[in-house]
N, C-alpha and C positions, 0 to 999 in steps of 0.2 A: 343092662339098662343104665342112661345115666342116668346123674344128680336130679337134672332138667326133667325129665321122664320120672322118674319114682316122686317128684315131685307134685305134677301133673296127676298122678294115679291117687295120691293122698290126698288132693283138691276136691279131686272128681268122687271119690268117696264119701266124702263130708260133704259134701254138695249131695250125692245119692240120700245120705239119711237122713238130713233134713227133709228134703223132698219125700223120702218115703214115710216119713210121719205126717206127710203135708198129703200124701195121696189119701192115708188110711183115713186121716178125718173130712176128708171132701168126698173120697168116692163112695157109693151106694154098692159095687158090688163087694163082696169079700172075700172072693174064690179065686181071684188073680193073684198067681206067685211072681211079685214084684220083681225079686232075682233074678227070674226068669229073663225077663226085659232087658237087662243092664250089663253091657260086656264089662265096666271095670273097669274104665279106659279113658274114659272123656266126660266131660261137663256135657258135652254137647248129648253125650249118651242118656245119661242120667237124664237129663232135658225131657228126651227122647220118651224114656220110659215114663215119666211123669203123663205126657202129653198123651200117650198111648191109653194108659191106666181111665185118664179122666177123659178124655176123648176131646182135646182142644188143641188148639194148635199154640203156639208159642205166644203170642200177642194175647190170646185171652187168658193162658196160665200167668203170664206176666201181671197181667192186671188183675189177678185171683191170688195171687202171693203178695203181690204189694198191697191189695185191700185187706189180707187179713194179717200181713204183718207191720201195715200201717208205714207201708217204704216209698222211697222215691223213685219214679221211674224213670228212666233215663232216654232223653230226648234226642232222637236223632239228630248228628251232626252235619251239618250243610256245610260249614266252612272250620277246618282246624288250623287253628295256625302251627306254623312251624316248630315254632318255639317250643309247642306242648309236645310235638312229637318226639322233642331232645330232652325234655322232661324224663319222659318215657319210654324210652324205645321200644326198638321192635323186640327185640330181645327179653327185655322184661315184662312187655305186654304178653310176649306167646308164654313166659314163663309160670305169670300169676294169671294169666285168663282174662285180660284186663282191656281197658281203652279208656284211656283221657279224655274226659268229654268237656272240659272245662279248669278254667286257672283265672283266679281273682282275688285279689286281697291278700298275698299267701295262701289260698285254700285248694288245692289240687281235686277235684273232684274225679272219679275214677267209674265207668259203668262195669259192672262184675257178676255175672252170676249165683256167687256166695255171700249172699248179706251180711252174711255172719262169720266171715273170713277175718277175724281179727288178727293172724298172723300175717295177713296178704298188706293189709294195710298198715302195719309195723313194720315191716320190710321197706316198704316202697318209701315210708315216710326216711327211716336210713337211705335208703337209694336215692330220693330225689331233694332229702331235707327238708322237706315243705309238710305242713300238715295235708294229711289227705283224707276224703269224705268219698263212699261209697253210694252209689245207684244202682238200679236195680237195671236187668235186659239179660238176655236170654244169650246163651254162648254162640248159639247160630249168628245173633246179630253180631253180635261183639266180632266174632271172627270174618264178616260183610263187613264192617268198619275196619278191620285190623288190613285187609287185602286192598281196599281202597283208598288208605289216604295215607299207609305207609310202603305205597307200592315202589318209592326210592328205594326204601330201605332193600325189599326184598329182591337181592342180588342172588338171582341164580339161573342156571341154565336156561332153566323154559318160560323168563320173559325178559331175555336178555336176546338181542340177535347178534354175534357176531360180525362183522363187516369185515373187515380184515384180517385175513386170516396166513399171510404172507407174511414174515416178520423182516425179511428183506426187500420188500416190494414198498415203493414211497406211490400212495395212492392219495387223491383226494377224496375225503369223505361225501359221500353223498348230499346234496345240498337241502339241507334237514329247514326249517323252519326255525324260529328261535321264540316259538311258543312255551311253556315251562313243561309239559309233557315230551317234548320233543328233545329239549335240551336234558333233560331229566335222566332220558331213554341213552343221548350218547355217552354220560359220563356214568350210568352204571355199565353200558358197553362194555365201555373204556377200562374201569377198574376190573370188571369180571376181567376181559382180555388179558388183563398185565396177568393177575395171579396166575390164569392157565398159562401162561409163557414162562411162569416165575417171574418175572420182574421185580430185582427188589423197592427200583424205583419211576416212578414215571414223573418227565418234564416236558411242560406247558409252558410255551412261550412264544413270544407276540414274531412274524415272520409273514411279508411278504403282504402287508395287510390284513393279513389273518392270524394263523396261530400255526403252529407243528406240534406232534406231538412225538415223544422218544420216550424207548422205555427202555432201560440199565438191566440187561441179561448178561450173566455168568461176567460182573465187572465191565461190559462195554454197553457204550449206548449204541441206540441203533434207531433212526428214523423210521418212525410207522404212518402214518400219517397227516394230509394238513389241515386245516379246521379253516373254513371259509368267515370272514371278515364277519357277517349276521348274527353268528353263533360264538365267537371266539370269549368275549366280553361276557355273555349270558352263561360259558361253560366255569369262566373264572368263579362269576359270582356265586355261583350251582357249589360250587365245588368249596367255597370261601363261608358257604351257609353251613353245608354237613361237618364242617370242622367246627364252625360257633366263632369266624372270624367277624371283624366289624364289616361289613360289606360299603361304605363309606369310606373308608380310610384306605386308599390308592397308592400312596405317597411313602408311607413308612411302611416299612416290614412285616410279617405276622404270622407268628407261628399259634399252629392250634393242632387239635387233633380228630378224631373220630372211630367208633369200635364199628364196624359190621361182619356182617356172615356172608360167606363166599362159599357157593358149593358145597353149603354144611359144617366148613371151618370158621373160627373165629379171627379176624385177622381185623387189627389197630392199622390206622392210615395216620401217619404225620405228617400233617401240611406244613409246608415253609414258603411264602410269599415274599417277591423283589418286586420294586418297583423300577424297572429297564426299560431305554428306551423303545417307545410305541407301546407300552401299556406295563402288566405286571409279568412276572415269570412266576409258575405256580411247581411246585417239586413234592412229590407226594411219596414217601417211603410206605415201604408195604412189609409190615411184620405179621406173620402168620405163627397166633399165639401158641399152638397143640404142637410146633417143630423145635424140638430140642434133642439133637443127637446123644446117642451118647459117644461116648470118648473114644470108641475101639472103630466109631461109624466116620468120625469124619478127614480121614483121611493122610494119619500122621503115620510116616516111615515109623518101622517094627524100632529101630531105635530110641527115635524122640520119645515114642509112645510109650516104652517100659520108662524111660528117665521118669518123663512128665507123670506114670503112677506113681513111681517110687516115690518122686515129692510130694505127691497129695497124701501122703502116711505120715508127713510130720504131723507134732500136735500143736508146734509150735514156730512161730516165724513170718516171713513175708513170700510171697511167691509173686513176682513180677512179669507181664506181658506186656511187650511195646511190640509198634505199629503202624503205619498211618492210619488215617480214617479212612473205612472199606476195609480193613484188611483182615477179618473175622475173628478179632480179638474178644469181642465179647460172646458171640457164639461159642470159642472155645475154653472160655470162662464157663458159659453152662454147661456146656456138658461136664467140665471139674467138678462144677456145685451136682448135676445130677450123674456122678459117678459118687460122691462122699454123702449122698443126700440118704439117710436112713434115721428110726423112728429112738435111734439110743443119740445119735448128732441134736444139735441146735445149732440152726446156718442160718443166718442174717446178709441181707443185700442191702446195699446203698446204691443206689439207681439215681441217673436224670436221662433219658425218665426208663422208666420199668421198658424193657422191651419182650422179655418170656416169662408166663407167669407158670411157674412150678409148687408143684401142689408140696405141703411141709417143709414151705422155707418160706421164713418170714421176710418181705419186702418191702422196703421204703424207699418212697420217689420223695427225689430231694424238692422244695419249694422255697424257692430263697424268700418270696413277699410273707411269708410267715415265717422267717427266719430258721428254715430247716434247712443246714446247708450241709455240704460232709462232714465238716468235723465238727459240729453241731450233733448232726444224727451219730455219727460216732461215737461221743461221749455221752449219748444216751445208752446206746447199743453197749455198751461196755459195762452197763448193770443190768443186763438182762442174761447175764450166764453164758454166751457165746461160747459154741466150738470152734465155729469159721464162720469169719467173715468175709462178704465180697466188697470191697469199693470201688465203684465204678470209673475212678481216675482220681490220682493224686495231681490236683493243679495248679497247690500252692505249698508255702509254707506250715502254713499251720496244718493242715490234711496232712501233710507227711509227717510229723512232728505226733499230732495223732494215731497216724497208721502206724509209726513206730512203736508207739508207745503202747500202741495195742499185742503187738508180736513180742513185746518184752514181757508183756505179763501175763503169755501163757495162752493166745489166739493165733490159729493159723488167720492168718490172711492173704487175699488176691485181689491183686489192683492189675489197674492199666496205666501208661507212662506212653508218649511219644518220643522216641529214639530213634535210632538209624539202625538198631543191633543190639544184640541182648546186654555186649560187655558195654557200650556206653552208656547204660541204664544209671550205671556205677556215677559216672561223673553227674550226668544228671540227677541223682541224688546229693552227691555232696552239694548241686546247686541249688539246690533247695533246702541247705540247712542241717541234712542230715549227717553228723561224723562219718569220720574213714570206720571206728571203732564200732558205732552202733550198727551200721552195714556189714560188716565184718559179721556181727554176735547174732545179727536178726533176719538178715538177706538167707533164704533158703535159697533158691532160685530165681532165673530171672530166661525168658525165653523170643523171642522175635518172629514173628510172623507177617508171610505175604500169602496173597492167593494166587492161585494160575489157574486159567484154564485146562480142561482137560481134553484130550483128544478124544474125540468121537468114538466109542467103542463100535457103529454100526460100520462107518468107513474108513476106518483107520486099522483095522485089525491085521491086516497085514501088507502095508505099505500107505502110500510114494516112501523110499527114503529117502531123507530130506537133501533137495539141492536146491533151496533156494539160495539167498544170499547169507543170512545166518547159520542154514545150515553148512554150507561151505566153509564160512567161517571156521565151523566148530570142528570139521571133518579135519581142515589142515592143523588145529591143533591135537585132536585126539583120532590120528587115521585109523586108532583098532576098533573104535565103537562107533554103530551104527542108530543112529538117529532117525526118528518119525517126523513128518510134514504134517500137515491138516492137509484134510484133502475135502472133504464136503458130501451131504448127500440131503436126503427130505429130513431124517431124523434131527439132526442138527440145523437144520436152517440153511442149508449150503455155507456154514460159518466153517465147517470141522475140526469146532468144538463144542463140548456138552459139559457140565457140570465144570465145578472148579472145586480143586486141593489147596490144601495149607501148604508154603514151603515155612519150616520150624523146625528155627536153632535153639537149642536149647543146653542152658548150663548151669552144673550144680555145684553151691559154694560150698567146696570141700576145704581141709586145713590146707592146705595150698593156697586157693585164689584166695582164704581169707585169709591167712600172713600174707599176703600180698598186696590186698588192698587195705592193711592196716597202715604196711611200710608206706605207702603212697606211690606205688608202682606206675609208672603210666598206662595211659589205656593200652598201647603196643604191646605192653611188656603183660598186663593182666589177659588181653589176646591169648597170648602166646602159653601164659600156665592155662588159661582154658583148655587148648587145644592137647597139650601135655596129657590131661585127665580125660580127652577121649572126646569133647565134646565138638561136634560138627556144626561148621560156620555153614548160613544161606546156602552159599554157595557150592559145597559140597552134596551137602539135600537136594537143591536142583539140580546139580549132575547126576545124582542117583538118580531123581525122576525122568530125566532126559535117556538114561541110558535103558531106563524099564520100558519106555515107550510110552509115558504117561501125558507127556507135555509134548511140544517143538522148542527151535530154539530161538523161533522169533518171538514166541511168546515170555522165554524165561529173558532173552534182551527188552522187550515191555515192561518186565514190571520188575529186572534188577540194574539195566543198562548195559555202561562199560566196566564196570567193578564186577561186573562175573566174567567177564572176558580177561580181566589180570588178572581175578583168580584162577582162573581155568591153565595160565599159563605158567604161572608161579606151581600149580599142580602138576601140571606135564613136565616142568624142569624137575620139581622134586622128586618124580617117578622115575626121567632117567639118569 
C-alpha cells in the first residue's frame, strides 16, 4: 500500500467516527452494527454507511451535519478558474479528499468531507501557503467536482484517444476545433503519446502556417505530426497555462514547469518557450520521477562499472562527470547517489532544478531570486554533517573553489563539468581557479560519457552485417571483426534501434596521474599515464560495444565523428 493510500484509509477512518457518533445520536434504531456497513476504505464509504443507517441520501445528511454542527455548506461550482486548480491540484485534491471551491483575499476555501480534518488543512496551508478555510459536501460530490473541472489534469489511458500511433508516419491531425475542450483533449493526447513512446522531449513549433510537432526518442527527433493553423496558437497557450507561464508575453522567453500523472506515474514536464519566426517554439521535457536506475542497470561495460564502484568507497574527494547536454550524466549521478544512498550515509543534492526525487536524500533546487545559488547552498550544506555531496555543475569560480573545499575537509563529492574527455576535465579546472596541487590531493576521479543507441534486440539478433558506408569503413580497418547494421521491424519503429547505452571513460587518480598533474604535465602526456594504469579512452568502449553487437557504426560515427575513426587506426597499427 502506498503513502497516498494508507493515507486515504486514516482520513476515511476519522471521517467513519465521527460519523458514527453522528449516526448513534440521530438514529432511532439501536440494533444496526454500524461496522457492519463500512469497508474501511473510503470517505465515500463511510458517507455511504451513515446514509444507509439514517435512511437519507447525501444532500439531506449534508444538511443534517452542517445543522447540527453549525458548518458551512459548500456550494456548487459553476465556473473554477484556472488558477485555483494550480492552487490545488489534482494530486492533492485525490490525496486530502478535497476541492477548491473558492480563493479571495488570501483565503483558499476548500469543500472536504471531514470538518474536523485539522491535519488536512495544515498541510494544504504548507502546500499552497495560503490560509485555508474548510466546507462542508459530501465525498460523492466532491469526487463529481474533482472528474469535471480537473479533467486536463487527469491524463490517462481511458480519456485520452491516441491518434497517432505511427511514430514514423508524418500525418496531419484531424482537424479538431479550437474550442478549450477540444484543444484541451489534443495536448493531453499529446503528452500521454510522448510518455508511452518514451520521449524525453517533445517540440512545438510554428511550420507551414501551422505547427509540427517532434518528439526526442532514444537521442533523435522524429516528426509526428502537423497541427493546423486554428489550433496551433490555442495548443501554445494550453500548454503556456499548465506550466503558470504569462500567456501575454510572446516576445521574450519563458521557462516554467508543471507536475502530472501519466498512467499512474508521476512525471514533471519542463516548459521552455522561443519566440521564432511565425510565432513561439514550445520544448517540453519529460522527467518521469519513480525512474532511477540503479548502477549495475544502466548499461556500463563490466570495466567502467567495477572502477566507477570502486570510486563511490572513497569517503573522501571529488568524483568528476563531463558531457554535453543529453548525454546522461545526471541520470548516472543517480544511480551513484542511489547505489551509496543508505540510512548510516547523509547525502545532500544541489540541483537546478531537482530532476529525480529519491526518497532519504536531502535535496535542494537552487533559486538564484532568493539568493540560493551553489556555493551559496553549499556553504550551508557543509554544516549539516554531509557524507556526499552532489552538485549539479560546477560553472564558475567560486562553486569550484567551494566544491574544493568541501573534498578537502572530509566530503565525497560529485559534480558535472563540460569537457570533450575525462583527462581535459584536468585543464578545465585549473581554468577555473583551481591548483595543479589541490587537484592532484582532491580529484578522486573523473569520467566522460556519451549515449548511443542500441540495436534492436527484436531485429537485430542475428544480422545484416554491416555493409553500409560506415560499416565498410570499419571492416577495411579491423577485417577480423564483424559488425551489426540496424535493420528495422514494428518493435522499434522501423528505426533499428531501441533503447540507448552510456559509452564511459573512466579514470582513477592514482600516485601516477597525480605526480603528474602536480608536475604540470600536458594533457597528451597526462593521456598517456592514464592509459598506462589501465584506463580506457571513448573510443575503445565503443569498439568493444561495436564488436558485442550492441551499437553500428554509423551510429558510434553520430555521436564520436572522425576522432574514432584515428582512434580505431592508431589501434589497428598498435596491434600490428
Amino acid at each position: 500500500m502506498s503513502m497516498a493510500d494508507k493515507h486515504e484509509v486514516h482520513r476515511s477512518n476519522a471521517t467513519f467516527n465521527w460519523l458514527k457518533r453522528f449516526c448513534i445520536e440521530k438514529s432511532t434504531n439501536s440494533n444496526i452494527n454500524i461496522e457492519e456497513m463500512y469497508n474501511g476504505e473510503s470517505a465515500i464509504s463511510a458517507w455511504k454507511s451513515a446514509e444507509a443507517i439514517l435512511q437519507v441520501d447525501s444532500k439531506i445528511l449534508t444538511e443534517m451535519i452542517a445543522k447540527s454542527y453549525q458548518l458551512e455548506v459548500a456550494k456548487p461550482p459553476t465556473n473554477v478558474p484556472e488558477e485555483l486548480l494550480h492552487y490545488v491540484s489534482l494530486k492533492v485534491a485525490r490525496e486530502y479528499g478535497i476541492f477548491p471551491v473558492d480563493f479571495a483575499d488570501g483565503l483558499l476555501t476548500v469543500a472536504s468531507p471531514h470538518p474536523f480534518d485539522t491535519d488536512m488543512e495544515a498541510m494544504v496551508e504548507f502546500l499552497t501557503t495560503l490560509h485555508v478555510k474548510s466546507v462542508l459536501a459530501s465525498p460523492e460530490l466532491i469526487a463529481k467536482w474533482t472528474e469535471m473541472f480537473y479533467q486536463e489534469q487527469m491524463l490517462s489511458e481511458n480519456d485520452i484517444i491516441i491518434k497517432t500511433t505511427q511514430l514514423n508516419t508524418r500525418t496531419k491531425r484531424n482537424e479538431p476545433d479550437s474550442s478549450n475542450s477540444a484543444i484541451v483533449k489534443i495536448v493531453s493526447e499529446m503528452l500521454l503519446e510522448a510518455f508511452i513512446f518514451k520521449a524525453s522531449d517533445i517540440h512545438i513549433e510554428p511550420f507551414n502556417n501551422g505547427g509540427i510537432v517532434r518528439y526526442r526518442v532514444d537521442g533523435m527527433l522524429r516528426v509526428i505530426s502537423e497541427l493546423p493553423a486554428q489550433v496551433f496558437i490555442p495548443i501554445i497557450q494550453r500548454i503556456k497555462a499548465l506550466a503558470g507561464l504569462n500567456l501575454a508575453k510572446k516576445m521574450v522567453p519563458q521557462d516554467g514547469s508543471v507536475s502530472l500523472e501519466l498512467k499512474g506515474q508521476d512525471v514533471d514536464l519542463r516548459v521552455s518557450t522561443l519566440p521564432v519566426k511565425g510565432g513561439e517554439k514550445v520544448v517540453i521535457r519529460l522527467l518521469i520521477k519513480s525512474v532511477v536506475n540503479n548502477l549495475d542497470d544502466i548499461g556500463l561495460q563490466q570495466q567502467e562499472l567495477d572502477t566507477f564502484k570502486n570510486l563511490l568507497q572513497s569517503s573522501e574527494g571529488i568524483f568528476v562527470i563531463t558531457g554535453p547536454t543529453g548525454s546522461g550524466k545526471t541520470s548516472t549521478l543517480y544511480a551513484a547517489l542511489k547505489e551509496l544512498n543508505s540510512p548510516e550515509k547523509c547525502l545532500v543534492t544541489v540541483e537546478d532544478p531537482i530532476e529525480y526525487e529519491i526518497e532519504g536524500i536531502a535535496q535542494v533546487n537552487i533559486n538564484p531570486q532568493q539568493n540560493l545559488t551553489f556555493s551559496s547552498a553549499l556553504r550551508s550544506i557543509l554544516r549539516q554533517d554531509p557524507d556526499v555531496i552532489l552538485m549539479g555543475e560546477v560553472r564558475d569560480e567560486e562553486t569550484a573553489e567551494m566544491t574544493f573545499r568541501a573534498a578537502i575537509t572530509g566530503h565525497f563529492v560529485m559534480t558535472t563539468l563540460h569537457t570533450s574527455d575525462a583527462i581535459t576535465t584536468i585543464s578545465r579546472l585549473i581554468g577555473l581557479g583551481v591548483s595543479r596541487p589541490i587537484i592532484a590531493d582532491s580529484l578522486k576521479g573523473v569520467a566522460a560519457q556519451r549515449l548511443i543507441r542500441k540495436l534492436c534486440p527484436s531485429c537485430n539478433l542475428s544480422g545484416p552485417l554491416a555493409t553500409d558506408t560506415h560499416g565498410k569503413r570499419f571492416k577495411s580497418i579491423f577485417s577480423d571483426i564483424n559488425i551489426m547494421s540496424p535493420s528495422g521491424c514494428d518493435e522499434c519503429d522501423h528505426t533499428g534501434y531501441k533503447g540507448r547505452i552510456p559509452l564511459f571513460e573512466i579514470i582513477t587518480i592514482d600516485y601516477q596521474l597525480a605526480d603528474a598533474i602536480r608536475a604540470g604535465e600536458s594533457t597528451s602526456k597526462l593521456r598517456e599515464v592514464a592509459a598506462q594504469s589501465g584506463a580506457r579512452s571513448l573510443y575503445k568502449v565503443a569498439l568493444e560495444a561495436l564488436s558485442k553487437g550492441l551499437t553500428s557504426a554509423e551510429e558510434i560515427n553520430r555521436v564520436l565523428g572522425q576522432s574514432f575513426w584515428k582512434e580505431c587506426e592508431i589501434i589497428n597499427n598498435l596491434d600490428n
